[in-house]
N, C-alpha and C positions, 0 to 999 in steps of 0.2 A: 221461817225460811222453808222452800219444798226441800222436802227429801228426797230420798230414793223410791221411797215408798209410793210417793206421791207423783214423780216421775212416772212408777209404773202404772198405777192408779191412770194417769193421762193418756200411757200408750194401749193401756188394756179398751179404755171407753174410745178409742180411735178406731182401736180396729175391730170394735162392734159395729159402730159408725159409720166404719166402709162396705162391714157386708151390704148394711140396708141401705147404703148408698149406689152400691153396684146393680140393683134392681128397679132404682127410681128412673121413672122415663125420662128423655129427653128433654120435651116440655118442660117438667117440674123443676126443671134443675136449671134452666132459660128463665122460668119465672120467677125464682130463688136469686138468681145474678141481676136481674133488673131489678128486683124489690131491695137488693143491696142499695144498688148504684142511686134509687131514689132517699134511701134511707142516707146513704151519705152525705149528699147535697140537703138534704134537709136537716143533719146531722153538725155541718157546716162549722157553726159557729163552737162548739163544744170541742170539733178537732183541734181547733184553731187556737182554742186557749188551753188547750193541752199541751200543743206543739208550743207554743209561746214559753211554757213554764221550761221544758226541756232544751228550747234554745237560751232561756236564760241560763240554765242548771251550764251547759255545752260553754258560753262564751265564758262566764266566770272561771271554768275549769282550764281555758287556753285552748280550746279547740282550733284547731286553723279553720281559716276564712273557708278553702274549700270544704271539711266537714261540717261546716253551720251553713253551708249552702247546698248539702245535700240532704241537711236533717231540716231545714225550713221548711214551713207547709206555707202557702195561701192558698185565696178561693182561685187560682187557676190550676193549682197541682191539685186542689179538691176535684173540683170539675174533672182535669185528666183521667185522673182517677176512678171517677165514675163513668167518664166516657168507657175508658177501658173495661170494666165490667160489659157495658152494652155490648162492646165490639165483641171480646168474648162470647157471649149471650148469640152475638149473631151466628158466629161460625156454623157450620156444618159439628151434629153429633159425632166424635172421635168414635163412639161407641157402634154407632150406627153404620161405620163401614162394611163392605166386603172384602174381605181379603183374598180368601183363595176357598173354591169348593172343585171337588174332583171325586171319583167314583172308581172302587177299586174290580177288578177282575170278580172278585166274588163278589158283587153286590152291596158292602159297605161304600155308605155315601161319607166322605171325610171333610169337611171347614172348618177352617182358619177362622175363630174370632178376636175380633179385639174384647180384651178386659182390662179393667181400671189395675195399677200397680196396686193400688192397698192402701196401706198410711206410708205418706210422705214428710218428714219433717224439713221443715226450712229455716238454716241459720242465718241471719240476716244482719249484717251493720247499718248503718247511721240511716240510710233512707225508710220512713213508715210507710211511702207507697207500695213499697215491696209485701206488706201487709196485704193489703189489700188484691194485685196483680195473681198473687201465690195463692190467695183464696179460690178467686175466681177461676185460673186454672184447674185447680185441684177440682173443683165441685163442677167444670164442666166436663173434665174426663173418669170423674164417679169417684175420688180419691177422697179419703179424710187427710187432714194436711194439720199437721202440730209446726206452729209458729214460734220460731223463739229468734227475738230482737236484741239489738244491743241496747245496754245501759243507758246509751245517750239520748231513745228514739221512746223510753220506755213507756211515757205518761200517753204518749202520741200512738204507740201500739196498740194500748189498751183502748183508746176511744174508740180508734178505728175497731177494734177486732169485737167489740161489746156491739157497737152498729151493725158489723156483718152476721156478728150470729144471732142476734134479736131478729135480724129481716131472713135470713136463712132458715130460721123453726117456724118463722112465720109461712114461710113458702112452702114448709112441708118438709123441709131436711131433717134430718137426726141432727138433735142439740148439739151434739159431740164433735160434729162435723168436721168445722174449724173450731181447734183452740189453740190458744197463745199461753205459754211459760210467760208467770209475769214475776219470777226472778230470776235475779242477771246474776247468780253466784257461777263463774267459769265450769266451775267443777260438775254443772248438774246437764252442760252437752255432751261431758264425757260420758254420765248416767247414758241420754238418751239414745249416743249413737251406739249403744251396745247394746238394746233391747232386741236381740235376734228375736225372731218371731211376732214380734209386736211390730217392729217398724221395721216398714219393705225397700226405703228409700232414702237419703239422706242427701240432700241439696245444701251446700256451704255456699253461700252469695255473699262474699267480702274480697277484702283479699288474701294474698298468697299466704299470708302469716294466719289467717282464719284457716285456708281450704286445709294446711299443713297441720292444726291442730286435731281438726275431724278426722283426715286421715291415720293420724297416729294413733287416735281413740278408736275405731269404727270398728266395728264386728258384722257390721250390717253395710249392703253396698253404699259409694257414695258414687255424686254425679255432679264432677268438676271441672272448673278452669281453672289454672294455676298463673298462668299472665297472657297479655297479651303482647308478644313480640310480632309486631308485624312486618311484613317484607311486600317492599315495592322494587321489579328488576323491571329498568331498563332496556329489552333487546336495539341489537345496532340500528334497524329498520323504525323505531319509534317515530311518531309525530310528534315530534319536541313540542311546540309551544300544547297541545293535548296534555303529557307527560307533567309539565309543569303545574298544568293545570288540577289535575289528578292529585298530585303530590298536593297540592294546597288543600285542595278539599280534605285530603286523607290527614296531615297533618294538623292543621291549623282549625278545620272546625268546630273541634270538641275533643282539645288533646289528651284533655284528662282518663280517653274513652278505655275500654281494653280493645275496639277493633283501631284504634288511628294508628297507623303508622310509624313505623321507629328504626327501620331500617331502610336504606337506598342502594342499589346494587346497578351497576352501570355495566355497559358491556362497552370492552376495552377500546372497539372500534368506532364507538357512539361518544367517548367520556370526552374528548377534546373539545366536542362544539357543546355536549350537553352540561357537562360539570361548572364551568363559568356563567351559564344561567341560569342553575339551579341556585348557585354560590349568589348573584344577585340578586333573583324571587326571595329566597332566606333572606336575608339581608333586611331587603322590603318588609317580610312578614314576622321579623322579628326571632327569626329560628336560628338558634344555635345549631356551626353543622362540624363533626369531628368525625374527620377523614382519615384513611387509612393512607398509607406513603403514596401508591399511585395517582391515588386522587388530587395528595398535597402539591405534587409533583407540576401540577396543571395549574392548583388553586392552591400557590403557598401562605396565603392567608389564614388558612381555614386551623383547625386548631386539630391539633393530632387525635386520634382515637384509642384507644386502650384496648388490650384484650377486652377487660370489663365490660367495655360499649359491648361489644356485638353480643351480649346473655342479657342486655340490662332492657328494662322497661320502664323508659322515664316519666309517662305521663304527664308531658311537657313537652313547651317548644323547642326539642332540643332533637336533631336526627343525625344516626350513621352512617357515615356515606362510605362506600367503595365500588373499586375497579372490581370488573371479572374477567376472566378470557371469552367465555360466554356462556349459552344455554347450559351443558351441563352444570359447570363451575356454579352457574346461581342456583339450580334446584340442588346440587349438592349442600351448598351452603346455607342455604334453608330450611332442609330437613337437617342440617347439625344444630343449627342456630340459633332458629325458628321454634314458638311454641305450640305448634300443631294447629295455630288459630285460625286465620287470617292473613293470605297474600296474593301479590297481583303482578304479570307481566304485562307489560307495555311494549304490545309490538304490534306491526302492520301484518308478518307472515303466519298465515294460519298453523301450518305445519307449526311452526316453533311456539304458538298458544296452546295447541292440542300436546305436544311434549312435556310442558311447564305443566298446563291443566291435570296430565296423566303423573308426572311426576313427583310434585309437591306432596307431601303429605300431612294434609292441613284440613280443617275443618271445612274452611270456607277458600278458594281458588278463582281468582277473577282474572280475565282479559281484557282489556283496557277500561277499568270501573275503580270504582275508588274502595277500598277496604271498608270503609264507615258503612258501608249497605251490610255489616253482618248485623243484622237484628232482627228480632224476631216482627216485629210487625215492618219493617223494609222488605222480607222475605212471604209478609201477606198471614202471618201465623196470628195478628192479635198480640199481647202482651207476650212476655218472655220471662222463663224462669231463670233465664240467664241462657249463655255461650255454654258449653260443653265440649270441651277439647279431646278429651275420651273420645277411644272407636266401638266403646260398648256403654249400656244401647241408644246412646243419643248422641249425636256428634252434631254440633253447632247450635244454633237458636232453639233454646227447648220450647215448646209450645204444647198444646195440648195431644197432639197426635205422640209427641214423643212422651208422653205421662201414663200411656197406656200402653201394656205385655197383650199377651196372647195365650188362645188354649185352643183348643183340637174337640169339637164337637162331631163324637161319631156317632151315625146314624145305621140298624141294620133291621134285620125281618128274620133273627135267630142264627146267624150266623156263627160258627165253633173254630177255633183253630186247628187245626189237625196235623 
């Protein structure tokens, strides 16, 4: 079994890994993510019967259908996979920005650069692509990245993670680069997230019940999402059948998501003609809808709501509908509600998108669009290390820009303070 010992042992050879990683060019580190992405498609078969051992291990244990559907690998999540390296690969160097240069009164020249955060560890459940996506990130923004997967993904971690860093030394990275914890004893993320000094970063990708236990453990920052409560209002002026439409995509295309949709906010002047169509689309699309008294009031079919409903995140066909007076009533109760993630007004009047837009205080804020656009390659980033509901330092699709801090390169010609 790892120890502590051996814990440190992994975060000490990480963050050797990131110095010489922070000085490797751009190039090197392109040609490192493409020789992954060939290595894994030619790796293929080996993922495959790795993943095969671990969904057996998962369905004998009673796993639910949706966790053996998001621990399953084939050759199209292979491919994915390797696509996504390339697309990474493609980006724009994160490192290679400018940010700000200016020139002080005495002759110090001052810029703003970007620098890699350092070592990033990534806690990870049931999905092994996440293996992979979190590598590529990290090694395009100069990061060494310590990987540590759940139990259930384990056999399937380790193939992936022995392919990336066999083609990674090849390319020219530090060995160190990426590694993967390849034991699942709970107790040894508590080790990891307390290695101040050694690890500059802590990424929880599961859920609420993972993000809550790093948090309790953590010494070291972390970079979370706790759920996705998402909120769709209504304004009076909507284009009803739009509206509806919105609503279907947001709820019903991938309800499992954390950006779909879980709440529905109606404005009070709007809910007569809109609530009985929404009450029939649900119907049609198979969505349970639990309405609060005003709503039932119009549609007494519908099935009452709870306090509970409006904190809850069901990851399912299931949505809370209510009445408001209006504009402010829904940003109020959104920002009480809502989990900082994901939400959208539906209205014709500008003025009243630019209020909601400035209002909300959310991650992500749409006018007439559907919530499912928060992802990091919908927003053009490439892979995602996930959502980030936090206002410090990454809020929304993490991507490789948001993987990288800053320092102050000052330039002078003897200059003294005086």
């Amino acid at each position: 079994m790892t120890t502590t010992c051996d814990i440190t042992d992994i975060c000490t050879r990480a963050k050797a890994a990131s110095h010489v990683l922070a000085g490797i060019p751009g190039r090197t580190r392109n040609k490192a993510l493409l020789a992954a992405a060939d290595a894994l498609e030619a790796g293929a078969s080996g993922i495959l019967a790795a993943n095969a051992a671990d969904v057996s291990a998962a369905t004998a244990r009673g796993l639910s259908a949706a966790m053996i559907d998001r621990l399953t690998l084939n050759d199209a999540r292979i491919a994915a996979m390797a696509r996504g390296l390339r697309e990474v690969a493609a980006l724009p160097d994160p490192l290679a920005r400018r940010l700000a240069t200016f020139r002080r009164p005495n002759g110090l020249v001052i810029s703003k650069v970007p620098v890699p955060i350092g070592v990033i560890a990534i806690i990870f459940e049931s999905r092994p692509n996440v293996a992979a996506d979190a590598a590529a990130l990290c090694v395009k923004s100069g990061n060494a990245a310590i990987l540590r997967g759940g139990r259930e993904a384990l056999s399937s971690n380790c193939a992936i993670s022995d392919i990336l860093s066999a083609a990674f030394a090849s390319a020219g990275l530090p060995a160190d680069a990426v590694q993967l914890i390849r034991d699942t004893d709970h107790a040894l993320v508590g080790e990891l997230v307390r290695k101040e000094g050694l690890v500059d970063l802590v990424i929880p990708r599961g859920g609420e019940s993972l993000v809550r236990a790093v948090m309790e453990s953590a010494r070291v920052p972390v970079l979370k999402h706790y759920n996705g409560i998402c909120h769709i209002y209504v304004h009076s002026d909507a284009d009803i059948p739009q509206a509806i439409d919105i609503i279907h995509n947001a709820k019903c295309q991938r309800p499992g998501t954390c950006n779909a949709v879980e709440k529905v906010l109606v404005h009070k002047d709007v809910a007569r003609r809109f609530i009985p169509r929404l009450a029939k689309a649900c119907a049609k699309w198979g969505v349970e809808l639990r309405a609060d008294a005003a709503a039932r009031a119009i549609a007494p079919e519908l099935k009452p709501a709870t306090d509970a409903d409006w904190s809850a995140e069901y990851l399912d066909l299931i949505l809370t509908l209510g009445v408001v007076d209006g504009l402010d009533a829904a940003i109020a109760h959104i920002n009480r509600f809502g989990s900082h993630h994901s939400d959208a007004i539906l209205a014709r009047d500008d003025d009243a998108a630019k209020a909601f837009l400035a209002g909300v205080d959310s991650a992500a804020v749409y006018h007439n669009a559907s919530t499912r656009f928060t992802d990091g390659g919908e927003f053009g980033f490439g892979c995602e290390m996930g959502i980030s509901t936090d206002k410090l330092h990454a809020r929304g699709p993490v991507g490789i820009k948001e993987l990288t801090t800053y320092k102050y390169a000052v330039r002078g010609n003897g200059q003294i303070r005086k």
